[in-house]
Every structure is written in structure tokens, then in C-alpha cells.
C-alpha positions as a Markdown table, in Angstrom:
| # | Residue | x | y | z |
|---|---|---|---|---|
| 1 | Unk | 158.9 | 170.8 | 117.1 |
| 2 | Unk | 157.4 | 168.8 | 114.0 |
| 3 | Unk | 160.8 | 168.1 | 113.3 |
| 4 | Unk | 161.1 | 166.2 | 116.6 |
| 5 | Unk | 158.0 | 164.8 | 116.9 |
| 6 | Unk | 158.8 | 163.3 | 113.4 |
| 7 | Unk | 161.8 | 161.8 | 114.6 |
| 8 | Unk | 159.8 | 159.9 | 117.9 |
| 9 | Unk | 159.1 | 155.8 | 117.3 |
| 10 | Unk | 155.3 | 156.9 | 117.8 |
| 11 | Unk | 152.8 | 157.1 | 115.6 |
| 12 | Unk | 151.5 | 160.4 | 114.4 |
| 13 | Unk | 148.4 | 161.7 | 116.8 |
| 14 | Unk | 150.0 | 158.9 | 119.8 |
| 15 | Unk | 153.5 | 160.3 | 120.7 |
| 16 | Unk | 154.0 | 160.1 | 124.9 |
| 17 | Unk | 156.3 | 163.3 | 125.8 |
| 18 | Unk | 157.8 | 164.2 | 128.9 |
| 19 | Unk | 158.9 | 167.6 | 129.5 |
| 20 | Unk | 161.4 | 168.1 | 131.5 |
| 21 | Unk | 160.8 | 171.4 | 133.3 |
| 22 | Unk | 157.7 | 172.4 | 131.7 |
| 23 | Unk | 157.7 | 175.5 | 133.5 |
| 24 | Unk | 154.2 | 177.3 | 132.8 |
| 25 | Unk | 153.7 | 174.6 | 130.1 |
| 26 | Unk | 154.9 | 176.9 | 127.2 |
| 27 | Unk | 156.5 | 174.3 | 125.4 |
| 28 | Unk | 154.5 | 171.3 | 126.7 |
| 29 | Unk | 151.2 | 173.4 | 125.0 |
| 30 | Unk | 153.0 | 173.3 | 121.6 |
| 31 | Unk | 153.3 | 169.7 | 121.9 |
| 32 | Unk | 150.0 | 169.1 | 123.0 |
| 33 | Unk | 148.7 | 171.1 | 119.3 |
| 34 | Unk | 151.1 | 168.8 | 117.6 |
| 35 | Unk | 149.1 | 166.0 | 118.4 |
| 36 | Unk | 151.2 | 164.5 | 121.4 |
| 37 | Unk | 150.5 | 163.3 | 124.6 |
| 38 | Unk | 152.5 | 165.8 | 127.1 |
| 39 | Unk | 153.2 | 164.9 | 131.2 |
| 40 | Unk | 155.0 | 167.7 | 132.2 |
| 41 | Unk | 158.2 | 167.1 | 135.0 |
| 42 | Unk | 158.7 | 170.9 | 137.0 |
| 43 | Unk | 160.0 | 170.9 | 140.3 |
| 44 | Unk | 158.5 | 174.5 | 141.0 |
| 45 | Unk | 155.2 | 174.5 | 142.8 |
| 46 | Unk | 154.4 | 177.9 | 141.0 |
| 47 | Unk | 154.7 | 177.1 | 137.7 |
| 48 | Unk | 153.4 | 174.1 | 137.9 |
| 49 | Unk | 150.2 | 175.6 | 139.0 |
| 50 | Unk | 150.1 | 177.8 | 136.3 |
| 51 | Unk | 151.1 | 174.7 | 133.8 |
| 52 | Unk | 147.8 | 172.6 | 135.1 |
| 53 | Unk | 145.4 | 175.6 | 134.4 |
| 54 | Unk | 146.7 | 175.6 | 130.6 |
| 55 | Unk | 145.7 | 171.8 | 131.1 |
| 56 | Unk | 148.9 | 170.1 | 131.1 |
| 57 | Unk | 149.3 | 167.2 | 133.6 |
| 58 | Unk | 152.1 | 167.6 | 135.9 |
| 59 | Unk | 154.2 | 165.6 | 138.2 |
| 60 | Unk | 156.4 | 168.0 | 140.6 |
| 61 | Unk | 160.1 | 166.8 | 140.7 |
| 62 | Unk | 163.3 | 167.7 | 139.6 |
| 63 | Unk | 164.0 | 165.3 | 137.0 |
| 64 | Unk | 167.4 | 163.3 | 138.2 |
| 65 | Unk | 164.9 | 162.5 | 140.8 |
| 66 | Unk | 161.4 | 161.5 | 139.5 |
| 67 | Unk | 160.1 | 158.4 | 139.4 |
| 68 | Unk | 158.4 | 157.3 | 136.3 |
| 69 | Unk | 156.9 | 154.3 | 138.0 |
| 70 | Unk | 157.7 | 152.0 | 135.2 |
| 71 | Unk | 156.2 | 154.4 | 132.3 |
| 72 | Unk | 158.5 | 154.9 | 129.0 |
| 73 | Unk | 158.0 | 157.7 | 126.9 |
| 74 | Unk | 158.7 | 158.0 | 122.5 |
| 75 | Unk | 160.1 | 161.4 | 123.6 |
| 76 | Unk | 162.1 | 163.6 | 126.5 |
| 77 | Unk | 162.2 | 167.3 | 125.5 |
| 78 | Unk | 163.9 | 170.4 | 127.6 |
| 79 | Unk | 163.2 | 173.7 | 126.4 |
| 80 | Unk | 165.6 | 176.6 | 127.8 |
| 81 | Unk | 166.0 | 174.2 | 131.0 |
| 82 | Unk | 168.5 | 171.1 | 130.6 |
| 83 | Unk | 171.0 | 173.8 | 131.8 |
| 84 | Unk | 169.5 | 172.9 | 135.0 |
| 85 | Unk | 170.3 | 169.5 | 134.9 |
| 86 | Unk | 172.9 | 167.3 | 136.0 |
| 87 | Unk | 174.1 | 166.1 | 132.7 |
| 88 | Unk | 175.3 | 162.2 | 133.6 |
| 89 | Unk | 172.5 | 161.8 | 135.7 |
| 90 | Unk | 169.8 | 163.3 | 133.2 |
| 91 | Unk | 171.1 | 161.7 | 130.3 |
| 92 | Unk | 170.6 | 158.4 | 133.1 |
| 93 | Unk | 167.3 | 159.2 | 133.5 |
| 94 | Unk | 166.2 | 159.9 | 129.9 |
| 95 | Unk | 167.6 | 156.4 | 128.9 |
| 96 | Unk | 165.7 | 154.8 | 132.0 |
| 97 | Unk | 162.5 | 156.1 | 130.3 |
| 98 | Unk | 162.6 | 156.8 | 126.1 |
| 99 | Unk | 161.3 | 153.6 | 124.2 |
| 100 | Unk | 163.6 | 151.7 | 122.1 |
| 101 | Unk | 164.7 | 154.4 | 119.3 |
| 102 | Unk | 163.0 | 157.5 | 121.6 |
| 103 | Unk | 164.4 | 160.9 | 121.1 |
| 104 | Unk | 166.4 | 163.4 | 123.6 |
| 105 | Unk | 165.8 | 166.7 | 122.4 |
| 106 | Unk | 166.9 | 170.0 | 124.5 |
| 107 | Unk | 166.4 | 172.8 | 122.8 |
| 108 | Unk | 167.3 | 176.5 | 123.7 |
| 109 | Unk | 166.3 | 180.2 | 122.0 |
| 110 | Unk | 169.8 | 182.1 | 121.1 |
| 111 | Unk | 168.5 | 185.7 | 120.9 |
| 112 | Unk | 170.5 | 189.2 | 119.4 |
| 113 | Unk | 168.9 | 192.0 | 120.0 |
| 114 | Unk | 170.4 | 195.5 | 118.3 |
| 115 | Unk | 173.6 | 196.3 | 119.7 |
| 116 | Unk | 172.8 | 199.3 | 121.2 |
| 117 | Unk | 170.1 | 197.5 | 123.1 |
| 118 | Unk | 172.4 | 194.8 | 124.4 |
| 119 | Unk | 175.3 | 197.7 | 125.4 |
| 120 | Unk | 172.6 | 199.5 | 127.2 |
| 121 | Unk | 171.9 | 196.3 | 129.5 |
| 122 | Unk | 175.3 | 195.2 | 129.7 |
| 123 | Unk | 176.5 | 198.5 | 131.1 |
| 124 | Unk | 174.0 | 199.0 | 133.5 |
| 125 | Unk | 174.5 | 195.3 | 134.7 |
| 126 | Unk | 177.8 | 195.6 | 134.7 |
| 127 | Unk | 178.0 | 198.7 | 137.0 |
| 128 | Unk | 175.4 | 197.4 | 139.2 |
| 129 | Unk | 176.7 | 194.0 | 139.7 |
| 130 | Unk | 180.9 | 194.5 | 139.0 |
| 131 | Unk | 181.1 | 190.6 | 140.0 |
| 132 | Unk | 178.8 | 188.9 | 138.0 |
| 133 | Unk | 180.3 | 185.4 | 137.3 |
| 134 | Unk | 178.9 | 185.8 | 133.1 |
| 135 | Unk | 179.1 | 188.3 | 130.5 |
| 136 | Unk | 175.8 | 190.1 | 130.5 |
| 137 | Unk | 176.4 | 191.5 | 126.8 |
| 138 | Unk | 176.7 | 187.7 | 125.8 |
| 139 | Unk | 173.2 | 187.7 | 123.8 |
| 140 | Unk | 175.1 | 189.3 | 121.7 |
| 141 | Unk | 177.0 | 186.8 | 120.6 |
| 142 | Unk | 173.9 | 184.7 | 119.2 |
| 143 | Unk | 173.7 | 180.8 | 119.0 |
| 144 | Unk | 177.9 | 180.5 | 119.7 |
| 145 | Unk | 177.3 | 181.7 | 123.5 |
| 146 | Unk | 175.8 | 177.8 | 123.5 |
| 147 | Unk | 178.2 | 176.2 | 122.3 |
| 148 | Unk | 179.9 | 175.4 | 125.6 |
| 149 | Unk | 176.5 | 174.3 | 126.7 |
| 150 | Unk | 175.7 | 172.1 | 123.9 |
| 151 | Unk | 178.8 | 170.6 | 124.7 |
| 152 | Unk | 178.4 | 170.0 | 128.4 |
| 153 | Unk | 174.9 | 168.1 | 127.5 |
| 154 | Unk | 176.5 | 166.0 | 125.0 |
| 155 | Unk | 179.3 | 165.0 | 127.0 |
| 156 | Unk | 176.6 | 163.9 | 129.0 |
| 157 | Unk | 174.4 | 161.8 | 126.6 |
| 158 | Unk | 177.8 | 160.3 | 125.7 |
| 159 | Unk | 178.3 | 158.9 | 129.5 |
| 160 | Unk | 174.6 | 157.2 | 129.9 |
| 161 | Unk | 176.0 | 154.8 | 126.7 |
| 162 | Unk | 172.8 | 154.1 | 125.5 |
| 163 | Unk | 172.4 | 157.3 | 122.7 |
| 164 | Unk | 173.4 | 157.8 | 119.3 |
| 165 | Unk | 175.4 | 160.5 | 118.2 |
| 166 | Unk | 174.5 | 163.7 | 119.6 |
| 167 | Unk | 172.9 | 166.1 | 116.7 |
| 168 | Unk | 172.7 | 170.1 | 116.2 |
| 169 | Unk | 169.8 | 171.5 | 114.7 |
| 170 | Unk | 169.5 | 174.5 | 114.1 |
| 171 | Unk | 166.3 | 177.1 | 112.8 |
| 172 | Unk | 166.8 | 180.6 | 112.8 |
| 173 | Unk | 164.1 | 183.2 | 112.7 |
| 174 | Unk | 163.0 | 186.8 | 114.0 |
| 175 | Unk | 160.4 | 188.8 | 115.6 |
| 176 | Unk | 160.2 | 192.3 | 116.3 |
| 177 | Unk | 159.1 | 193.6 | 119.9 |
| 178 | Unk | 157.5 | 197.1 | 121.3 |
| 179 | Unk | 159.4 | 198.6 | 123.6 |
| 180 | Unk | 156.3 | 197.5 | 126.2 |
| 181 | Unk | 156.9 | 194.0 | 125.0 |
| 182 | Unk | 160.6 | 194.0 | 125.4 |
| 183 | Unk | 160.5 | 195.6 | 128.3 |
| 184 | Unk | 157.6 | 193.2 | 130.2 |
| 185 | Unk | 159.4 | 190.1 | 129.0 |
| 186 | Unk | 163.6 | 191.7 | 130.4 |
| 187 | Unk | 162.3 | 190.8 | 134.2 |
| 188 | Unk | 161.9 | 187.3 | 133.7 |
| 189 | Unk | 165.4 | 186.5 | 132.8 |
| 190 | Unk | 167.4 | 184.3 | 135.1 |
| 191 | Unk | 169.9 | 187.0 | 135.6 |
| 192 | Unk | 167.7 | 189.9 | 136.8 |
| 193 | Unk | 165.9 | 187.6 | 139.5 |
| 194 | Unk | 168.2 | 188.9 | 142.1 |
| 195 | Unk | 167.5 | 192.2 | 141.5 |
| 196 | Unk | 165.9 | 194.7 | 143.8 |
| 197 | Unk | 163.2 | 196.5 | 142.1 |
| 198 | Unk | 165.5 | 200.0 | 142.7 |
| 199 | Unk | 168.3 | 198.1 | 140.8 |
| 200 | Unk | 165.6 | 196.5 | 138.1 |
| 201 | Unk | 164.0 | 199.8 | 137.4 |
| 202 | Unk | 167.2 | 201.3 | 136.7 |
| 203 | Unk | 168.2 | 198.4 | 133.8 |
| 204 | Unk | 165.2 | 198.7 | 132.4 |
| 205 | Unk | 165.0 | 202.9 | 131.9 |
| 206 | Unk | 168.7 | 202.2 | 130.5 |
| 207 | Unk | 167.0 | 199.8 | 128.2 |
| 208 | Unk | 164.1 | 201.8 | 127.9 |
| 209 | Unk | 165.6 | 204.8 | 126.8 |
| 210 | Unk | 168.0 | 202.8 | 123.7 |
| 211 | Unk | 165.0 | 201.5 | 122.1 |
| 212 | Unk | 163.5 | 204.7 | 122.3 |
| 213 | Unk | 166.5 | 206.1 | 120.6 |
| 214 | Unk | 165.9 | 203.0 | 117.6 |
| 215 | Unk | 162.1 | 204.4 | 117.6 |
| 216 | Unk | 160.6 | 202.1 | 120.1 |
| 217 | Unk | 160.9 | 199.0 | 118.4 |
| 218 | Unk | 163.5 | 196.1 | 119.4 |
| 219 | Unk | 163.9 | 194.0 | 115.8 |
| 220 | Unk | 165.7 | 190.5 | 117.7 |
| 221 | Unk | 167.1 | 187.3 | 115.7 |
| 222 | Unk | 166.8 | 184.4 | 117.0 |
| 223 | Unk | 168.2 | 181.0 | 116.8 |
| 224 | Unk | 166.7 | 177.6 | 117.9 |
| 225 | Unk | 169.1 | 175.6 | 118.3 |
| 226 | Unk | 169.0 | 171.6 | 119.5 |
| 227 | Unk | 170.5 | 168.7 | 120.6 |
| 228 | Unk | 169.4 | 165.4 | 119.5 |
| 229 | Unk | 169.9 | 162.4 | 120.4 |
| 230 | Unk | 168.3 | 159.0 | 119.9 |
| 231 | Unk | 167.9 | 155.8 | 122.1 |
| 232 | Unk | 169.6 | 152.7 | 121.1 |
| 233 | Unk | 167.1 | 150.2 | 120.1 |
| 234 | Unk | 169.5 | 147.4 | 120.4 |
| 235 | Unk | 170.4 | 148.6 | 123.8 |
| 236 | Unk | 167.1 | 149.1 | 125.2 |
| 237 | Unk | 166.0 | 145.1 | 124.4 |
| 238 | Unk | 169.0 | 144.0 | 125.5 |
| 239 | Unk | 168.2 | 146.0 | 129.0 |
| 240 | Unk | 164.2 | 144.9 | 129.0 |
| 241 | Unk | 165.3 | 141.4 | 128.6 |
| 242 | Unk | 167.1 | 141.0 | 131.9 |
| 243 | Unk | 164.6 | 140.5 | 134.3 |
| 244 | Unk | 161.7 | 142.4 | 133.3 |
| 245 | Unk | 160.9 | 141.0 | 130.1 |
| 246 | Unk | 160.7 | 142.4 | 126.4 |
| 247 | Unk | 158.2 | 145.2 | 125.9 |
| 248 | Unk | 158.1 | 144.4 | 121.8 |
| 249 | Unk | 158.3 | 148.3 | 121.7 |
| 250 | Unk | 161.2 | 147.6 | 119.2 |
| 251 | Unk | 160.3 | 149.1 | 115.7 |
């Protein structure tokens, strides 16, 4: 995150961040302790909730459709959510509203836990849900189950016309869980939503019981890995010129 708000045309302590589905305002807080000036984008009235009580100001929209009213921004972010975005229109949107020289950033957490731990959840999800449309043992392939991802969005930064070259950064780093912790956070993955709690209950004894077998601890590597882009000054004057005027926001 230093790393991006370094890389925004704004001045340190006065960098304007929009965060494209904040969620609970996870990333949005981080930002906010980095000095920068977050408004938070999340179409979901729940977590949007939850985002204003950590103090984050919210506008509720998905973000192919919000209307900035005329604000520009030093820097979009995404974390874990431009998979949820329509990648030509986003990209669209992110030109309409990064300064001259602003920075895309969408960012994602590429996690591998043990082996055994990932088996014991692929199995299960496997046998309860034979028709899944993804590989639920693909955590274990780390940072390269994104590549096709990464791809997708850059394609899409490509089309808007306005961007630099797409970059990858990557940061890797580790934590180790309880099996509690591991266990509390399982249910909030996108691919257990669906579940009934008969059919939740029963992944997460299988998991239960292969950490207990590692000594109820769940050591996970992760990877951070980005895609960066920046806005075009040249572009963006050329753009401000016609009919609305120069902003001078060129640095």
C-alpha cells in the first residue's frame, strides 16, 4: 500500500482514493492510516453499513455505474474485488475519474495453505458439490491461479486507451492461524456462500480435523499480488481541454 500511494500524483498526507468495493472498509482503513483521503464505492447495503461505523464514507453503487459527479481521484484501488467488474467498462470508469498520471491498482491475496489442509476442503467440496464450475483445491496452486485474472483485467485497461502498461507487483509473506481462526475466517469465502449450514458444518469438521492432525495450527503463504497501471497525463489534458476546460492537475 505505501508502494501505491507512492506511485499517486498527490502529495504525501493529500492523496483522494476511491475504493472500489470497499466491502467492510478493510482496505479503505489501511489507506486512511496511510495518510489518504478514502470514499469508498460498495454496492452492498450490508457492508456498507459496517464500512461507515469504521468511519469510511461511502457512496452505494456498483462501480461501472457510479456517478462521480465531476470528482477525480490521484488513485482507484480494488482489493480482492475487480473480479467483479466488467473489465472494459471499469477500466472506462477509472480513466473517467484518476487525475492526469493517477494510479489503477487491483490487488488480490494468493493464499497456500498445507496441502493436507487444502485436500481436506477440496474433497469434501468436491463430493458435496460434483459440479462446481472451479477447482476448489486451486489455493493450492498460489499466485499462478491469478494469472488468468490478471490477464482478464489487463486486457481491460488496454481497451479504455488511456493507461500505461499494465504492471505486476508482487509481495509475498506469511501468517500462521489457529485452527479457531482458520476455521472462523473458511465461511466467508465466496465459494461456501451457497452452502447449507448441514453441508458447511461438514467442510469445515473435514478441515477441522487435518489441522488437528498438523497440531492445530494452519502455517499459510501468501502472495499479494497487483496490477498497476497509470493514467496518461497527455491523454487526460488532451480530454479536459475539449469542452470542459484544463484542470492544471498536470504534474
Amino acid at each position: 500500500m505505501r508502494r501505491i500511494v507512492a506511485a499517486c500524483p498527490g502529495r504525501a498526507g493529500a492523496v483522494d482514493v476511491v475504493d472500489v468495493g470497499c466491502g467492510t472498509g478493510i482496505a479503505a482503513r489501511q489507506f486512511t492510516s496511510a495518510g489518504c483521503a478514502v470514499l469508498g464505492v460498495e454496492p452492498d447495503p450490508r457492508m456498507a453499513e459496517v464500512a461507515r461505523r469504521h468511519g469510511i464514507r461511502i457512496e452505494r453503487a456498483r462501480f461501472e455505474e457510479w456517478d462521480p459527479a465531476g470528482r477525480t481521484f490521484d488513485a482507484v484501488v480494488s482489493g480482492q474485488t475487480w473480479h467483479w467488474i466488467d473489465p472494459v467498462a471499469g477500466a472506462a470508469k477509472a480513466a473517467e475519474v484518476l487525475r492526469p498520471g493517477g494510479v489503477l491498482a487491483a490487488l488480490w491475496h494468493a493464499l497456500q495453505p498445507p496441502p493436507e489442509v487444502t485436500e481436506a476442503f477440496a474433497t469434501t467440496y468436491r463430493r458435496l458439490r460434483p459440479d462446481a464450475p472451479f477447482d476448489p483445491g486451486a489455493t493450492a496452486q498460489g499466485a499462478d491461479a491469478y494469472q488468468a485474472i490478471l490477464t482478464k483485467a489487463a486486457d481491460g485497461l488496454r481497451s479504455a486507451g488511456v493507461f500505461g502498461t499494465p504492471r505486476r507487483w508482487w509481495s509475498g509473506w506469511e501468517r500462521s492461524y489457529t485452527r479457531d481462526e482458520w476455521l472462523d475466517q473458511l465461511p466467508t469465502h465466496g465459494s461456501l456462500t451457497g452452502f447449507s449450514p448441514d453441508e458447511l458444518a461438514e467442510v469445515l469438521a473435514a478441515v477441522g480435523s487435518a489441522v488437528d492432525a498438523r497440531g492445530g495450527r494452519v502455517p499459510v503463504r501468501y502472495t499479494t499480488v497487483a496490477l498497476v497501471a497509470t493514467r496518461s497525463r497527455a491523454v487526460r489534458l488532451a480530454v479536459s481541454g475539449r469542452g470542459r476546460g484544463c484542470r492544471g492537475r498536470a504534474r
